[in-house]
N, C-alpha and C positions, 0 to 999 in steps of 0.2 A: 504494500500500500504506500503511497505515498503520503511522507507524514504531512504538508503543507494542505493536502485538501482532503485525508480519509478516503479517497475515492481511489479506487482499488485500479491498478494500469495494466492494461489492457496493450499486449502485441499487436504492432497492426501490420500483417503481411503488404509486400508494394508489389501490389498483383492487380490486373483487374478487377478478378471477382472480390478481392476484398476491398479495393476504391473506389470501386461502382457502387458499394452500396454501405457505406458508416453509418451506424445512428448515434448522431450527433447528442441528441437526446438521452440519450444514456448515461449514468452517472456514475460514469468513467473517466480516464484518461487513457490517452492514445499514443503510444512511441512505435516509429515503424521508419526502418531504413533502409533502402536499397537501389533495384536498379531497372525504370520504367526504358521497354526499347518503343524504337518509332513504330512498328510493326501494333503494338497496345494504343497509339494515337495516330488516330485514322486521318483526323484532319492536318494534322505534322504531317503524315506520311505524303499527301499531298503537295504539301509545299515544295520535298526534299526536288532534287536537283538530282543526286543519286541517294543511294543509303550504304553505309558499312556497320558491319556488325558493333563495332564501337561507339556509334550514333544514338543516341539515347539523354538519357536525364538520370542521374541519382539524387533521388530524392529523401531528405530526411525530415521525418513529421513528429511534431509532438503537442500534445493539447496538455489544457488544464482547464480550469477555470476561476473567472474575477468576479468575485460575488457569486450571482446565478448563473452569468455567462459565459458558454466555451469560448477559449479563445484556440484557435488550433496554428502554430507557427508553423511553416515549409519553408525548406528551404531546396532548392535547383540547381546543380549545377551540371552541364553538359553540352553536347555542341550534336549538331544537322549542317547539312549541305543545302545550299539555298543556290539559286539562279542570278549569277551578278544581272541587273538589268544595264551595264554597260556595253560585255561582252558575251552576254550569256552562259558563261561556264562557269562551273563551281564552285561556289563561296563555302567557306567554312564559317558558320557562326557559332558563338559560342555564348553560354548564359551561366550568370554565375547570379542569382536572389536569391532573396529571402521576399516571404508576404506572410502576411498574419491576419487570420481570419476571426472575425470577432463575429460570433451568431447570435442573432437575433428571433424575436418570437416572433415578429410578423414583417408585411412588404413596407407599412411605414415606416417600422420604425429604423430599416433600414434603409427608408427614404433620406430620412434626418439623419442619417449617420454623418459626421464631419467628412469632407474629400479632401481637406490640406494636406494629409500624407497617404501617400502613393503607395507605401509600404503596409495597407493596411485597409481591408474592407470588410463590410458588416455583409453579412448570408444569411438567407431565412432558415432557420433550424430547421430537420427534418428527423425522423426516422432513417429514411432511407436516401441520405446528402449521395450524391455523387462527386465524391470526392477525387477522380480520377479525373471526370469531366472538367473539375473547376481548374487543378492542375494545368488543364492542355491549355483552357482559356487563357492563364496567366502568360502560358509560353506563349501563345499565336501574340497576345497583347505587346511579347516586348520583341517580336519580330520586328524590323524594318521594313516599312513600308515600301521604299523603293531598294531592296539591297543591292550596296557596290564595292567593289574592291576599290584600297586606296587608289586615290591620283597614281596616275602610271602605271597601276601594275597592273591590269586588264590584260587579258592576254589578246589581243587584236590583231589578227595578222595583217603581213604588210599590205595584201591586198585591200582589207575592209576598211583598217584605218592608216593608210598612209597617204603621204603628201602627193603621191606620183598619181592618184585618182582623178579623175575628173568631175566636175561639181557639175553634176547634173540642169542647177538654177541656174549656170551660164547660156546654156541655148536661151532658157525665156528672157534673160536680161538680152538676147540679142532680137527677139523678137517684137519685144517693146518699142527698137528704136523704128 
């Protein structure tokens, strides 16, 4: 048990079946750490670019609770393969958060929850939370909207992006006159 809140902790495997459905509600605590693949996040898997077996997220969870309310901390760290939108090949990104879920008994009143920090949002308690789901949303969240490799390093061949091309908007600029 844990001596700070009596409430007896609870393993929580970092599996589907058991992030798909936590009851939040339970007057427990939750430690659970390990290693979610792209392959368990469907809409990740979407995104990749490629996949390799080493592409995933480790994830370590642990709850408690403040007063009445769970608070359940995650923390991410791991990396996918993403489509540079410069050149189109391969990005490696990488994710290293933390986010902390504070749950709530109903939609208000995690209407009114504060948003000044990022690190930190209020969830409707459930029975049966999907905890897996909310995970992916965090990743999809701090994906890059347009992802690119630094300045220069695109791998561009000399044909696509070099000087020796011809700029297509020269014939209409000669059209015009």
């Amino acid at each position: 048990m844990n001596s700070h809140s009596g409430r007896p902790i609870i393993p929580l495997p970092i599996n589907p079946k058991s992030l798909g459905k936590v009851d939040i509600l339970a007057p427990v605590t939750y430690q659970g750490e390990g290693f979610i693949g792209l392959q368990d996040l469907p809409r990740l898997h979407d995104e990749c670019s490629k996949t390799q077996p080493t592409d995933g997220f480790h994830c370590a969870i642990q709850s408690h609770y403040e007063g009445e309310k769970p608070v359940m901390e995650i923390g991410l760290q791991g990396r996918m393969h993403l489509s540079c939108q410069r050149c189109l090949q391969p990005l490696l990104f990488e994710l290293a958060q933390k986010k902390r879920f504070v749950f709530v008994k109903t939609e208000e009143e995690a209407d009114e929850f504060p948003l000044d920090n990022e690190d930190e949002e209020a969830m409707v308690a459930s029975h049966s939370f999907d905890l897996l789901e909310a995970i992916e949303d965090e990743i999809l969240l701090a994906i890059p909207y347009a992802p690119k490799h630094p300045t220069g390093e695109c791998q561009l061949s000399h044909e696509e992006g070099g000087s020796d091309r011809q700029n297509p908007f020269k014939v209409l600029k000669s059209l015009k006159k």
